[in-house]
C-alpha positions in Angstrom: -52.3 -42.7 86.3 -54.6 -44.6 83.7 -53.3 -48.3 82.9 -52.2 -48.6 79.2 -53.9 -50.8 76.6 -52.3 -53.9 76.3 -51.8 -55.9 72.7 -50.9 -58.9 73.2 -49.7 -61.6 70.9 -49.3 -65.0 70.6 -47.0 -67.3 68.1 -45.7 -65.8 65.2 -48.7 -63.8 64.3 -47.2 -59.9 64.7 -48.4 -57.8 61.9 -46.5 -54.6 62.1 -49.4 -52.9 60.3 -50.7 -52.2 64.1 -47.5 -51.2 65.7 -46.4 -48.7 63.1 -49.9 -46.8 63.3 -49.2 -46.2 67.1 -45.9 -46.7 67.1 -45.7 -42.9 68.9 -48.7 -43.7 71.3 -47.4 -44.2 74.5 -50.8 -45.3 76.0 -50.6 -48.6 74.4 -48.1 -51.3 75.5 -47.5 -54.5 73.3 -46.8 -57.9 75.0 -45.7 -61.5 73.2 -46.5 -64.8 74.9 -44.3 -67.6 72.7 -46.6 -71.0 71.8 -44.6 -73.4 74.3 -44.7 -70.4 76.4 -47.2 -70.1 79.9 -49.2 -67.0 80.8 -47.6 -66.5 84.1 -44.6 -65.3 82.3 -46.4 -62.0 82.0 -48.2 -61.6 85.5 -46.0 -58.5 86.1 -47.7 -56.8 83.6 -51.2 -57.9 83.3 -54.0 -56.8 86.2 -57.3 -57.1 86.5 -57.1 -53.3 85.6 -56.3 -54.3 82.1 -58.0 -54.2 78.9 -56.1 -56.8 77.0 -56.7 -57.2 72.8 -55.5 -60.8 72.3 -54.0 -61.7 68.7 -53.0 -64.8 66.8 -53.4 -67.2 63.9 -55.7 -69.3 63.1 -54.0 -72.2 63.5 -53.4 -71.1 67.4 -57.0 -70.7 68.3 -56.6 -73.4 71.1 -53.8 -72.0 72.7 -55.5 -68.8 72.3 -58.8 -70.0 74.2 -56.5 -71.3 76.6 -54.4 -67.8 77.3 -58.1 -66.1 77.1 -59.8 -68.0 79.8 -56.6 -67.7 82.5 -57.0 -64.4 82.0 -60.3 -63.8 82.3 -60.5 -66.2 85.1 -58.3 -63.7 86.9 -60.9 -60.8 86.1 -58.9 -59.1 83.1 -61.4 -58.1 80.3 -60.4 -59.9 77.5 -61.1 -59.3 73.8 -60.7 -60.5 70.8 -61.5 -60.5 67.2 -61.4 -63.8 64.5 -63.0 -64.5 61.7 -66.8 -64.8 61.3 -66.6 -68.9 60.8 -64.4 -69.3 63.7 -66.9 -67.7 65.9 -69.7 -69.3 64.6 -68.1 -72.5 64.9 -67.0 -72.0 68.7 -69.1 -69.7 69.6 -69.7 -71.3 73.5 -65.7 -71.6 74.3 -65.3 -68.4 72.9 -67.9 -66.9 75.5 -66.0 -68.6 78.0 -62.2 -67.6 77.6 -63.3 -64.1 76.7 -65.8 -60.9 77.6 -65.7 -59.7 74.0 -65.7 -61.1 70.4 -65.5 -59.3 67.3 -66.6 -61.3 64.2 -65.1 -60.2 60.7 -66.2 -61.0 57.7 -62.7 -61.3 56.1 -59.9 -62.6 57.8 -57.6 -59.4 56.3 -60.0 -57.3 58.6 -59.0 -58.9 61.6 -55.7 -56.5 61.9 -58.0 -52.9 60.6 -60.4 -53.4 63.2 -58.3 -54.3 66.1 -56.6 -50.8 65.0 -60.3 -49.1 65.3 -60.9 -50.5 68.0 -58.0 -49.4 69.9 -57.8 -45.8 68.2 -61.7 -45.6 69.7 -61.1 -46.5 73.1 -57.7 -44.9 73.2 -59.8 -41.4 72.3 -62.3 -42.2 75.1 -59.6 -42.8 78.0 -56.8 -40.9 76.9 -58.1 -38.0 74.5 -58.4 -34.4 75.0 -62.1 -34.7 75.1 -64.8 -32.4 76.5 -66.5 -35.4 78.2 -64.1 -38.7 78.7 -64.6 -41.8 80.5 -61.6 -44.1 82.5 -60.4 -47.5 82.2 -63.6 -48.6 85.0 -66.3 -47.3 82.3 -64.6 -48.9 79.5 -64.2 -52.4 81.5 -68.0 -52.4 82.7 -69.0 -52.3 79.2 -66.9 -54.9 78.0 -67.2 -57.1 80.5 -69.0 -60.4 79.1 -70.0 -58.5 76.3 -69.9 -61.6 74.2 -70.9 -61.1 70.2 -70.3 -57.3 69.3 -69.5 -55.2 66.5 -67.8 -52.1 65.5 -70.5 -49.4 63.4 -69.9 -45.9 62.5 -71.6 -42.8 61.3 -71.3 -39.3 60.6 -74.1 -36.5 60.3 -74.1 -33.3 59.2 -77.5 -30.4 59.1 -81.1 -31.4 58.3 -80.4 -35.8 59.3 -83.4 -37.2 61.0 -83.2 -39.6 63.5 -84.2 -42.0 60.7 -81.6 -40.7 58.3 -79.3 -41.0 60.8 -80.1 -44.5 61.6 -80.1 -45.8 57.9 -76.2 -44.1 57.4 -75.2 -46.3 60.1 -71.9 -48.5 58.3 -70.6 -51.9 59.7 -67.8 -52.3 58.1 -66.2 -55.3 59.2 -69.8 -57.8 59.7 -72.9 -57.5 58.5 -74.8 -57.3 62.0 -76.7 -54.0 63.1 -76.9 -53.0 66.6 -80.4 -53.7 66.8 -81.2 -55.6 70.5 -78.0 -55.2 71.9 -78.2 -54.1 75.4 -74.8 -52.2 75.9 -73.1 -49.6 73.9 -70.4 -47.7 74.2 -70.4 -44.5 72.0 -67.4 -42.2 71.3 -68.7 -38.4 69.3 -66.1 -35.9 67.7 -67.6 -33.1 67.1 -67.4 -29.3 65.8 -67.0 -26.6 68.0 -70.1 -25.1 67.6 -72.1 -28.4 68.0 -74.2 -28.4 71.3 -74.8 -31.0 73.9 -77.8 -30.9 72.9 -77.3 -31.9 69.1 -75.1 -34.7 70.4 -78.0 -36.0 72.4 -79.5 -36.9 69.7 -77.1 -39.2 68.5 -77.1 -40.7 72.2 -81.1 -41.0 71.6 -81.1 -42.5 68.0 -78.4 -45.2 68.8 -80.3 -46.6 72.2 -83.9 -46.3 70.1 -82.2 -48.4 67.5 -80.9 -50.7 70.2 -82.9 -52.2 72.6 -85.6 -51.0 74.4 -84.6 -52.2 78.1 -80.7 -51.3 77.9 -78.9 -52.1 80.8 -75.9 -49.7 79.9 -74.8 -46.7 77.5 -71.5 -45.0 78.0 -70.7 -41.8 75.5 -67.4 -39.7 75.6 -67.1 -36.4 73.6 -64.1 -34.5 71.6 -64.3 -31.4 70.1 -62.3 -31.5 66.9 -62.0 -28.1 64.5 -60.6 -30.1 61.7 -63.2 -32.6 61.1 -64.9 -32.7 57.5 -68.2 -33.1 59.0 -70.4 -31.6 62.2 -70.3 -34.9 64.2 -68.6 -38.3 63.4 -69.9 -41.4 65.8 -68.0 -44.4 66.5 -69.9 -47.2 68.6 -69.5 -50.8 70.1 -72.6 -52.8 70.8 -73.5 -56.2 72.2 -75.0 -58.4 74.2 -77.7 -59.2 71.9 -81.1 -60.5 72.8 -81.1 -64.5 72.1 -83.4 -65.4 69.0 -84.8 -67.8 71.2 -87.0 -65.5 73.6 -88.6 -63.9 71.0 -89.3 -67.2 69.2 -91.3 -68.2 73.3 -92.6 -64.8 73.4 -93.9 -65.0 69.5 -95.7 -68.5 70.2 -97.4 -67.6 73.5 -99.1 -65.0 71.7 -100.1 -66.4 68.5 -100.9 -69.6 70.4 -103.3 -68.4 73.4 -104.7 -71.7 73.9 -101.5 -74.1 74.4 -100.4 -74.4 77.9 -97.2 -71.8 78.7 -95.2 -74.4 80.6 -95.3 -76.4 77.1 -94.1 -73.3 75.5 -91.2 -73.6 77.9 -90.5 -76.6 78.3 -88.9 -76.9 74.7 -86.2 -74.3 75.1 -85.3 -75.3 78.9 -85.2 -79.2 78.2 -82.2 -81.2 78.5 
């Protein structure tokens, strides 16, 4: 028996935009953790085979980076998603009391892309797919994930690799998928769409990514009534830091200046 998605939410901050849209899905299950409240009230609930979506206002975030880091202390992959300042702002707590952050834009996304988020890896664990994955495969991608975003695609005859590439939307923050190092990729398809046509989705998504990948994770649905041949929906992250490219870039425009100088400003104190 797969473990369910857990939703959970703390303060006042339910929106019942979320529960209403899978209000019949019996996959997901919806805990509430009160402010003056302690995690522990839930350990009969939560495992470390959860994936658990955390939720709250803004004005919570510190009792929220406290709830994230107990949990993820205990090995439960944690995610959550807040608004693009708040990120920026906190961005090494936030690394620490959870495996995955999703910036937004604009703070009336937050509640829309928690609901894509869940719909994606609820039709990669629990749809009636031709290829799916479990809750393990989901886990080891999310697992210290850190920065990632939510992109999306659909391609019908004659798209190039190129073409395919450009159509790529991020709806929710303007950040492309370019040197991340782990994906995870969910394709519905046609029924008369080959492996081998989805491959190439597989192929233009880690090209566009980052060379050395350390992981890539795809599930597959067949779907009759879709409006096009294949419709992608992907989560990236764990993006290359600006800073090695900025040692790489100097060592080779500078061949003359001594490499453990080149170093030695990024790894001093």
């Amino acid at each position: 028996m797969q473990e369910k998605i857990k939703v959970l939410t703390i303060g006042d901050c339910q929106n019942s935009t979320l529960e209403n849209y899978f209000k019949d899905n019996e996959n997901i299950e919806y805990l509430e953790l009160a402010l003056n409240e302690c995690v522990e009230k839930l350990n009969n609930k939560l495992s470390n085979r959860n994936v658990v979506f955390l939720r709250s206002k803004e004005d919570n975030l510190e009792k929220l980076l406290e709830i994230g880091k107990v949990l993820k202390e205990k090995e439960i992959i944690t995610v959550t998603i807040l608004e693009e300042k708040l990120v920026i702002e906190n961005k090494e707590i936030l690394e620490k009391s959870f495996n995955t952050i999703f910036p937004v834009t604009k703070k009336d996304d937050i509640e829309n892309l928690l609901s894509e988020l869940i719909k994606m890896i609820d039709d990669v664990i629990y749809g009636n797919g031709f290829i799916n994955l479990d809750i393990e495969d989901v886990k080891s991608i999310l697992k210290d994930l850190g920065i990632s975003i939510f992109g999306s695609f659909n391609k019908n005859e004659g798209k190039s690799e190129k073409e395919l590439v450009k159509s790529i939307t991020y709806p929710f923050y303007n950040k492309t998928l370019k040197d991340s190092k782990k994906l995870l990729i969910h394709l519905d398809t046609l029924e008369d769409v080959g492996l081998a046509e989805s491959q190439v989705i597989i192929e233009a998504l880690r090209d566009e990514s980052e060379k050395e990948i350390e992981d890539i994770l795809f599930s597959l649905r067949i779907d009759t009534h879709l409006k096009n041949r294949i419709e992608c929906r992907f989560i990236a992250g764990i993006f290359k830091e600006r800073e090695e490219k900025e040692v790489s870039k100097e060592i080779v425009n500078d061949e003359t200046e001594d490499i453990f100088k080149v170093l030695g400003k990024f790894f001093k104190e």
